[in-house]
N, C-alpha and C positions, 0 to 999 in steps of 0.2 A: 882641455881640448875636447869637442865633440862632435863626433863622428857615427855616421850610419853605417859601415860597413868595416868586418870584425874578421881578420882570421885566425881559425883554431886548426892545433894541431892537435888529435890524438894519437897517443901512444900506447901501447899494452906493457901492462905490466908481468904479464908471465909471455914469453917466446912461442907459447902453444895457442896463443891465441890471437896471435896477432895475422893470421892469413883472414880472421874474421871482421877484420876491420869499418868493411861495408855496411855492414850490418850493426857496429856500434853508433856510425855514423848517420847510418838513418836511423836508429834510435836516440841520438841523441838532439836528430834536430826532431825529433817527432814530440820532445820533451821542453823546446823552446817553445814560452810563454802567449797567450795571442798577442803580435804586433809585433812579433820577432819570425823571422823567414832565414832558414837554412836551406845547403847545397854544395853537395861534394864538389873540389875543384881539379883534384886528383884523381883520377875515376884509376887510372893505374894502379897507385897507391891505397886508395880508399882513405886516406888521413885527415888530408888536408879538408878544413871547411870554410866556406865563405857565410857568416849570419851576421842578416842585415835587421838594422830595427827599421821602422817607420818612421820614426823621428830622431835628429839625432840626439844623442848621451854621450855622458864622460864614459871615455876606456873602463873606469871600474864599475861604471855600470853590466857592460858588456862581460866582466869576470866574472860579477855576483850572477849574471841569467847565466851564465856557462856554470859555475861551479853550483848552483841549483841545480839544476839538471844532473850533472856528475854526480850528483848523491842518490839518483835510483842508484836502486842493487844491481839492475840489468845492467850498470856498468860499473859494478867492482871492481873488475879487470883492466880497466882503463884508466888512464890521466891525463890532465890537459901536459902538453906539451909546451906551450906557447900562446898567448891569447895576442896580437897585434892589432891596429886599427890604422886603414888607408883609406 
């Protein structure tokens, strides 16, 4: 199946840092590749994201740009939760 539009959830992995959520979330769509476009959809939560490719890809495409990204350090503290595609 392939789809343009992906959502991610992150989670923290330590409890002290999960009020900082916002702020992993725009680091981590600031870490997606050019022709990939992220966007909190949660703004309450800060977790949830919606990143779209330009074209569409299979779902594991969409894991391998997410889980690239999740390997900065600036997000050790974090895991995907959940990667979906609608």
């Amino acid at each position: 199946m392939h789809t343009r539009t992906f959502q991610v959830t992150l989670r923290a992995k330590d409890p002290d840092v999960a009020p900082h959520a916002s702020i992993a979330a725009a680091r981590l769509i600031s870490l997606l590749p050019p022709g990939w476009a992220g966007r909190m959809d949660d703004l309450a939560r800060g977790t949830v994201l919606i990143i779209e490719s330009m074209v569409p890809v299979p779902v594991d495409t969409a894991v391998a740009v997410t889980a690239s990204a999740m390997a900065d350090v600036s997000l050790r503290d974090w895991e995907v939760g959940g990667c979906t595609s609608f």
